[in-house]
C-alpha positions as CSV (number, residue, x, y, z in Angstrom):
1,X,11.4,-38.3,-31.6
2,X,11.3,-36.7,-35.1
3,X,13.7,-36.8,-37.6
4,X,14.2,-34.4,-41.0
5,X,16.4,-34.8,-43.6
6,X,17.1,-31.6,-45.6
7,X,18.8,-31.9,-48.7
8,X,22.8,-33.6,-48.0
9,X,22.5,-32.3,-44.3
10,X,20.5,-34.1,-41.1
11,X,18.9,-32.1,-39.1
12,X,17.1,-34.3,-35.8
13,X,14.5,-32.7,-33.9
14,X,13.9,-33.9,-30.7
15,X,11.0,-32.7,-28.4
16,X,10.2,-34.3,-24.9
17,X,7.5,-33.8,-22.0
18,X,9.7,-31.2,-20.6
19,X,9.3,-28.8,-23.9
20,X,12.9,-28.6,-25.1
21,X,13.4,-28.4,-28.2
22,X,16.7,-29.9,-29.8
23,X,18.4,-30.2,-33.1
24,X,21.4,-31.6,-33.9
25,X,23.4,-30.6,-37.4
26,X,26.5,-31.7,-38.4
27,X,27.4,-32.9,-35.0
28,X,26.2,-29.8,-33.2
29,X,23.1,-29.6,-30.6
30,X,21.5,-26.2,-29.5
31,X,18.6,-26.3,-27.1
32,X,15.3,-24.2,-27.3
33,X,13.0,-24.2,-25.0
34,X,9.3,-23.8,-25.7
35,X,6.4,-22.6,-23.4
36,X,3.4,-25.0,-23.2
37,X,-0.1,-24.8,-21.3
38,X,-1.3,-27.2,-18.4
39,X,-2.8,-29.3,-21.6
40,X,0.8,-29.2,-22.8
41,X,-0.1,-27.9,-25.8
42,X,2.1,-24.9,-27.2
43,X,1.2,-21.3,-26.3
44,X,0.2,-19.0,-28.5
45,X,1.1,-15.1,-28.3
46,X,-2.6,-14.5,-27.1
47,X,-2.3,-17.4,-23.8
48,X,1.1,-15.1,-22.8
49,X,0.9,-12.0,-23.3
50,X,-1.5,-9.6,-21.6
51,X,-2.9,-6.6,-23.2
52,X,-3.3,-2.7,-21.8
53,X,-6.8,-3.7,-21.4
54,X,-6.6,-6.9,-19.8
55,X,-3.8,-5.4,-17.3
56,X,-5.7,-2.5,-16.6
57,X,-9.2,-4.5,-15.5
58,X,-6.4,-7.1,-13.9
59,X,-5.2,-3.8,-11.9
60,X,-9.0,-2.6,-11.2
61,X,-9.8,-6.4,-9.7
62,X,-6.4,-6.4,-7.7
63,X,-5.8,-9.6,-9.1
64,X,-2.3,-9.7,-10.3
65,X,1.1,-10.4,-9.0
66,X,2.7,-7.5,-11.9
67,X,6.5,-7.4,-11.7
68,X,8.6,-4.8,-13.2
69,X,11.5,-6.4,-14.5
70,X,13.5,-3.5,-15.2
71,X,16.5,-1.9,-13.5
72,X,15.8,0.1,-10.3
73,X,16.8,3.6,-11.5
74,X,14.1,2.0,-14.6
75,X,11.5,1.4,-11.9
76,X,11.8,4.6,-9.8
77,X,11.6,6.9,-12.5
78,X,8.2,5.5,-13.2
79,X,6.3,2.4,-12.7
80,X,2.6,0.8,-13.2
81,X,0.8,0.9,-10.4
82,X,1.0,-2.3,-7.9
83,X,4.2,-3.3,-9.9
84,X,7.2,-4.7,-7.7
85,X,10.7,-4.2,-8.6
86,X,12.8,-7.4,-9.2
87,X,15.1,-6.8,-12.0
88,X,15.6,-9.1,-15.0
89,X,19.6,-10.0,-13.4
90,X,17.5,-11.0,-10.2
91,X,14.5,-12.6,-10.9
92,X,15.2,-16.7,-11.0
93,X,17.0,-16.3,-7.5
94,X,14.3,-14.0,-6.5
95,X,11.8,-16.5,-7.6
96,X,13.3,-19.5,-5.9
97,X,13.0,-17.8,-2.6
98,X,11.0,-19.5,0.3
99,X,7.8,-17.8,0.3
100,X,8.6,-16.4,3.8
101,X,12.0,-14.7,2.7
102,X,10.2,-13.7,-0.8
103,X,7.4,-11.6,1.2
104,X,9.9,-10.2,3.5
105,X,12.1,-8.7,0.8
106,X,9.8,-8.0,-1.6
107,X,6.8,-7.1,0.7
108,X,4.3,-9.1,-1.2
109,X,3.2,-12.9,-1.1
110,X,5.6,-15.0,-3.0
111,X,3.7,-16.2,-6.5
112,X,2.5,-19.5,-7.1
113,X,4.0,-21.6,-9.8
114,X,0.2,-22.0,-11.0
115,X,-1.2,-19.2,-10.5
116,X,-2.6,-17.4,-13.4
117,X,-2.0,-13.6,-12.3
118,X,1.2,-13.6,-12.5
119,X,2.5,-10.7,-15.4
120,X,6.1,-9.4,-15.7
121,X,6.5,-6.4,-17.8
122,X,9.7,-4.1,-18.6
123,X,9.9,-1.1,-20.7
124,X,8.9,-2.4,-24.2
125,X,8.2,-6.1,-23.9
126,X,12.1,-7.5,-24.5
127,X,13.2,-8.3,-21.1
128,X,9.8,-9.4,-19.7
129,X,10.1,-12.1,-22.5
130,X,13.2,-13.1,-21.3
131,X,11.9,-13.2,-17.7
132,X,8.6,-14.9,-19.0
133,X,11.2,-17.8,-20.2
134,X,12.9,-17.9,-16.3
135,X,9.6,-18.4,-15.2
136,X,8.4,-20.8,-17.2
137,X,11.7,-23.1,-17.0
138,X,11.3,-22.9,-12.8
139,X,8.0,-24.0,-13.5
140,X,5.3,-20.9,-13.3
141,X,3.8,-22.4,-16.7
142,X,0.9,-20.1,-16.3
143,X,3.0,-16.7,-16.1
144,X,2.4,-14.0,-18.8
145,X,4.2,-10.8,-19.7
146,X,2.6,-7.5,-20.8
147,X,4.0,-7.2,-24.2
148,X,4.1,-3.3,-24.6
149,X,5.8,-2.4,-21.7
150,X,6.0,0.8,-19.3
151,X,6.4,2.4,-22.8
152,X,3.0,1.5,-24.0
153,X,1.7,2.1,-20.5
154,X,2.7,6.1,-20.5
155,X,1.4,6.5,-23.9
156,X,-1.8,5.3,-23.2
157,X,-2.8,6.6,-19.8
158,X,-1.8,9.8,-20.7
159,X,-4.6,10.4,-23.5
């Protein structure tokens, strides 16, 4: 545990294995949670978040699990190629399928909590943050999101 004292007011930090984050001032406690890698060092932007490029040769490999976290009339409108519909409201239930039920609804193999192909994206990169956070906290450590979204997609595949 670490504590900091700022000025008249306490503020206690308290970090464990699990990667919460709390503080406590005046009385009150608010929870973070933070994302670490298998070392359980913190991750940087760069370890989770994939770029156009790196989706695109992910894509060109077939080696990604990408789900589209937006809503359905979102997804049929448009989508990146491969991508699989669960939306945002969905996901953690979707996610703590069994693996049989999870292919059969979703029509792909359910991901692995380490697997490293796993990329959620939504329209701008909001929403796959928060669904990079689910996943993290049921215990798919080595998920990543793709930052710029359906928007970024369209833009650049259409030059």
């Amino acid at each position: 545990m670490l504590s900091y004292l700022l000025s008249r007011r306490t503020v206690i930090i308290a970090a464990d294995t699990a990667s919460r984050l709390s503080l406590s001032s005046c009385g009150h406690w608010l929870s973070f949670r933070t994302s670490t890698s298998k070392s359980g060092k913190p991750l940087t932007d760069s370890d989770s978040v994939v770029s156009y490029e790196q989706l695109k040769n992910m894509l060109s490999r077939r080696n990604i699990q990408l789900f589209d976290v937006r809503n359905p009339d979102e997804y049929l409108a448009g989508r990146i190629p491969d991508s699989v519909n669960i939306p945002l409201g969905d996901l953690e239930e979707s996610l703590n399928l069994s693996p049989e039920h999870f292919k059969q609804t979703f029509e792909v193999p359910a991901p692995l909590k380490d697997a490293d192909n796993i990329v959620f994206h939504c329209k701008s990169g909001n929403r796959s943050g928060k669904a990079l956070d689910i996943a993290y906290n049921l215990g798919f450590t080595r998920a990543r999101h793709y930052k710029g979204g359906y928007s970024e997609w369209v833009e650049r595949e259409d030059k």
